[in-house]
N, C-alpha and C positions, 0 to 999 in steps of 0.2 A: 342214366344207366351206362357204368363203361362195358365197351366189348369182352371184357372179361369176365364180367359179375353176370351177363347175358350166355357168356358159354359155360361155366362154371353149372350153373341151373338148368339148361338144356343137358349135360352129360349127367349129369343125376337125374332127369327125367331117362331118360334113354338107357340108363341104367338098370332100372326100374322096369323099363320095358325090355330088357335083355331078361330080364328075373324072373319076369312076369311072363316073358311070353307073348307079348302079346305087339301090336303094330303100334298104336296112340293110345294117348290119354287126353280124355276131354275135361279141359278144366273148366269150373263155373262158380267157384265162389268168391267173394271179395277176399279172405285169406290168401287163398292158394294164387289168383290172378295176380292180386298186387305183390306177391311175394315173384313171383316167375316175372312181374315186367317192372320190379326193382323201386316199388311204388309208386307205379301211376293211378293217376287222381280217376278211378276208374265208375263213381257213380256222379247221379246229379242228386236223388234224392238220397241221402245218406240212410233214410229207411226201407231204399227199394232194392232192388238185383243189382248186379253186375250191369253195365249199358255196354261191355262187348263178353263173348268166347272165346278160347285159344283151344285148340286141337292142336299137340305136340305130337311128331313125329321125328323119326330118326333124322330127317333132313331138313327140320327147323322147327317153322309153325305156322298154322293158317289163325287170322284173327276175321272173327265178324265182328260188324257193329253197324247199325241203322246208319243212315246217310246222314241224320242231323245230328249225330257227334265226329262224325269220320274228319271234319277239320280242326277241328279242337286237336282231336287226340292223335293226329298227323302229324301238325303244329307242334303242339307241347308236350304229348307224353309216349309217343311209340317211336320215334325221332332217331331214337336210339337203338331200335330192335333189330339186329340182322337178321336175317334170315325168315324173314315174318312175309308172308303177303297177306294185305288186308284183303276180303268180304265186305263189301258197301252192300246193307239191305234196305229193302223200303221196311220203313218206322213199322208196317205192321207186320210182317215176316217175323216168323220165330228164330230169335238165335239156337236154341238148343237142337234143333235140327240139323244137323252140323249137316247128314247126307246131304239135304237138302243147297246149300250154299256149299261144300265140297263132297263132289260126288263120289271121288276117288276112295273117300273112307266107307263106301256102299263093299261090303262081303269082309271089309278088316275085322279084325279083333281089337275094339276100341273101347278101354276101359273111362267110366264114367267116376267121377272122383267118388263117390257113395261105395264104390265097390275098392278102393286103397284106401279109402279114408285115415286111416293110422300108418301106415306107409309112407304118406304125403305127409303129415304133422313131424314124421321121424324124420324127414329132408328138410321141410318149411323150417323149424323150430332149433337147429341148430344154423346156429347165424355167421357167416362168413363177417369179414375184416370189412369190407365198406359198409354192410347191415349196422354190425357195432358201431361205427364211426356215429351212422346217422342217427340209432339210438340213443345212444349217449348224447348228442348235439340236444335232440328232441326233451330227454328226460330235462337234462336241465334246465332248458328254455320253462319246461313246464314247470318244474321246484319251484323258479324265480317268481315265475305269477304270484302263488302262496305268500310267497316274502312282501311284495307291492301291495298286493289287495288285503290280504287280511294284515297288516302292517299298520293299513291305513283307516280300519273296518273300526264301527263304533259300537255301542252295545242296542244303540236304536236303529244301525241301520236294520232294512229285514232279508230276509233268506235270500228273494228274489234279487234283492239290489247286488249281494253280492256275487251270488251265479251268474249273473248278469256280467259283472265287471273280468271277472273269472274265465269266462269266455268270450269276451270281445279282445281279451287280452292272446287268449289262444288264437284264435281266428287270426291277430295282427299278425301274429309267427308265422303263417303260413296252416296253421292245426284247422283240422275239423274235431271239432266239440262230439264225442259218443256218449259221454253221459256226463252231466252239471249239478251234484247235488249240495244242498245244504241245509243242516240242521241247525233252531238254537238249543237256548235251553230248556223252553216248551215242548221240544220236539224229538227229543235226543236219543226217545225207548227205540226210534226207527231206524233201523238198520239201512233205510235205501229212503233215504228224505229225500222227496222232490221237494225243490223249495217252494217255499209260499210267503204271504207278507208278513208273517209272524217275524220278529225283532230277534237279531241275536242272544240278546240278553247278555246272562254270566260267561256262558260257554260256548261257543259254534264249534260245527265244524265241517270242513268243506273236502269235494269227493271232485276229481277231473280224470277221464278218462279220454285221452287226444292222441290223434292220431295224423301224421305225416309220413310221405311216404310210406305209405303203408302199414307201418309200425305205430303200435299204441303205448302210450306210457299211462302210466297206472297211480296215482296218486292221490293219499289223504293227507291232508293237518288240522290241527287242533289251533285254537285261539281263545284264550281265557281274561277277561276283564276285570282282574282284581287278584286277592288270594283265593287259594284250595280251600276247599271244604275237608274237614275229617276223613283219613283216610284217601282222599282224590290223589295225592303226590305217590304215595304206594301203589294204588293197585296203575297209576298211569307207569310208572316203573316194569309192574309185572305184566302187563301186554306186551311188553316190548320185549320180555324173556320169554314170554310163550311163542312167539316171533321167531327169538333168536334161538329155539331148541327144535323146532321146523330146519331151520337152514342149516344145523349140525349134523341134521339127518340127511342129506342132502348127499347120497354118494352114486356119481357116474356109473352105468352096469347095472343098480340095480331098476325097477319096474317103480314107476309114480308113486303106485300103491302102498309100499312101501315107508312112506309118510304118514301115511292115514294114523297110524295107532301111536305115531309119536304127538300128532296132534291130539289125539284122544285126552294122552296122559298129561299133555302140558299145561292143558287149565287145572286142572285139582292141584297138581305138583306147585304152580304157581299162586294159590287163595283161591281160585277163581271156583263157580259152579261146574260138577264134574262134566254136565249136560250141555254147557256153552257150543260146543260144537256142533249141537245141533242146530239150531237158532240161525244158522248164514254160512254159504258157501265158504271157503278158506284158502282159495285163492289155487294156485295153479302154476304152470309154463307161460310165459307172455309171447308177445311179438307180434307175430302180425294177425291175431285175436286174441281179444280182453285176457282171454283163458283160454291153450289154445294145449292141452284142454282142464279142465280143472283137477283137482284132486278129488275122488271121488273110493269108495272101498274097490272098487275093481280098474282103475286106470291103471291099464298096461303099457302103457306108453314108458319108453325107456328113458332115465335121467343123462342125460348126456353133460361136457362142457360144453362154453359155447352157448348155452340154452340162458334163454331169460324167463327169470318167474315174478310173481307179483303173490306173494302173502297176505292175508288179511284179515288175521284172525282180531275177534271181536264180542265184548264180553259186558253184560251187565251187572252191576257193585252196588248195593244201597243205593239205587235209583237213580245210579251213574251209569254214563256209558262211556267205553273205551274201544278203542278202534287203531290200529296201525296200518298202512298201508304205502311200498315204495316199489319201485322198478329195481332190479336188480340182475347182475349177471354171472354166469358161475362157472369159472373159469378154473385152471391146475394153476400153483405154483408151488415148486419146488416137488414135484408130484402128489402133492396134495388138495382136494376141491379147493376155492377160495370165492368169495362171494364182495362183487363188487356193486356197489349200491351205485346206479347210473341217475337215479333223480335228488341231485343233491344240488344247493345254493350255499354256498359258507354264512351269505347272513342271516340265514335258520338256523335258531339255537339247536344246541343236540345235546345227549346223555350218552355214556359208554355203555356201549352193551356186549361183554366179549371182549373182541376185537375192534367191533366198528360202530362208528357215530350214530345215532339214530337218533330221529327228530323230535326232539320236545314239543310240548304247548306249549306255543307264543303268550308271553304276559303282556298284557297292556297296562 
């Protein structure tokens, strides 16, 4: 974390508390933490809490955390924090008591992230020039996986072997694995396939949700062993247009929500069942959660540049299933939005769509 990307994120805390009104903000989720300490490696069980707090105030931050991570995260991940004095508590002391380990915030006005929740997402979610950097590093590292494993994937291996390969491959980069899925072609009506040993067969396809430094990258592809079946080469076309008619709607100023009824109309506009939308979430703002937050009929949350989203609309065909799903960032050029796709590998085949490349199914 340089000094600047540290004060950069304290003066929009403090801002925020100039607006608000109010003394501090207690931060406690893994979003909001790892985004203010520039992605540190801030759990042990990826399915538990946060293992420290951060109470921001105008004149820094106070951090707690138990005694048996305070050299770890001394060491390696707070190294860099100015203005921080850590809180060492015993393992069974509540972090969330902030009075309790700083007493000074006893009679403040100390807001608790539940009460800014969309406040915090409208600072979190537009991402400064080192965020980007490590983004993009990240997304592509994960593409690459895609291109090695299933590259190399046969129609016998099964789900598990190649979740398996999938994520050991993450893990090597430095990622923590949030979600590993894979389906074959037994298995393909499920939208959220946890793998099993069932065989790839005709068609897999495989789901990675990885997260470094804080930031998650968001990624599907397809892998097909042989030719199409009737009809499979169109409608794998037309997900990719109901995709790309999302991201045309995609203008700075206005509210999330705003999306929703163009999703609506892009499955029927494209062959697809008019009802598909209902069937599986459709993806959202990314960065430093999966969906952070999703598109939903009332997300107010503002489209900003800057912001990263992850798409994922997903459609069943004559007993096919289709699915797109990349990292992306949405940037001006020339004053106009522009959408640059950060999980890309050149040796993943692609189809035009628009303007920009988007990923085919791998033939073997």
């Amino acid at each position: 974390m340089s000094h600047d990307e540290y004060k950069l994120k304290h003066a929009q805390l403090v801002a925020l508390l100039d607006e608000l009104g109010a003394d501090a903000i207690f931060l406690s989720t893994s979003a909001t933490l790892s985004w203010y300490l520039a992605g540190a490696r801030i759990h042990v069980s990826l399915a538990g809490a946060p293992i420290l707090r951060v109470l921001v105030h105008r004149d820094g931050c106070e951090i707690a955390t138990p005694l048996s991570e305070s050299d770890r995260l001394l060491a390696e991940e707070l190294s860099e924090v100015p203005d921080a004095r850590l809180h060492i508590l015993d393992w069974y002391a509540p972090l969330d008591d902030y009075a309790a380990w700083f007493p000074e915030a006893r009679g403040q006005n100390v807001l608790p992230e539940g009460r800014i929740e969309e406040q915090l997402r409208g600072v979190r979610t537009v991402l400064c020039d080192a965020e980007i950097s490590r983004y993009r590093s990240l997304c592509v590292d994960t593409a690459g996986i895609f291109t090695q494993v299933l590259g190399e994937a046969r129609t016998e291996n099964s789900e598990r072997e190649i979740a398996a390969k999938l994520s050991a491959a993450a893990i090597g980069f430095g990622g923590e694995v949030l979600v590993a899925l894979v389906c074959g072609a037994s298995r393909s009506a499920f939208r959220h396939p946890l793998p099993t040993e069932a065989p790839l067969g005709r068609k897999a396809m495989a789901v990675l949700c990885v997260r470094r430094g804080g930031l998650i990258a968001n990624v599907t592809r397809w892998v097909r062993f042989g030719g199409p079946l009737p009809g499979e080469l169109k409608a794998e076309k037309a997900i990719l247009q109901v995709e790309h008619e999302i991201w045309e709607s995609l203008q700075p100023g206005n509210e999330l929500k705003s999306v929703f009824p163009v999703v609506q109309a892009a499955y029927p506009l494209h062959g697809f069942d008019p009802e598909e939308w209902q069937n599986h979430h459709q993806g959202g703002i990314a960065g430093f959660n999966g969906r952070d937050p999703r598109l939903t009929p009332d997300a107010t949350d503002i489209i900003r540049t800057n912001q990263a989203y992850a798409w994922n609309p997903s459609a069943v065909q004559n007993g096919m299933t289709f699915k797109v799903e990349d990292t992306v960032l949405l940037t001006e050029r020339d004053g106009r939005p522009t959408v640059e796709v950060l999980s890309v590998d050149p040796m993943w085949p692609v189809v035009r769509v628009g303007n920009l490349d988007r990923p085919a199914v791998l033939v073997r």
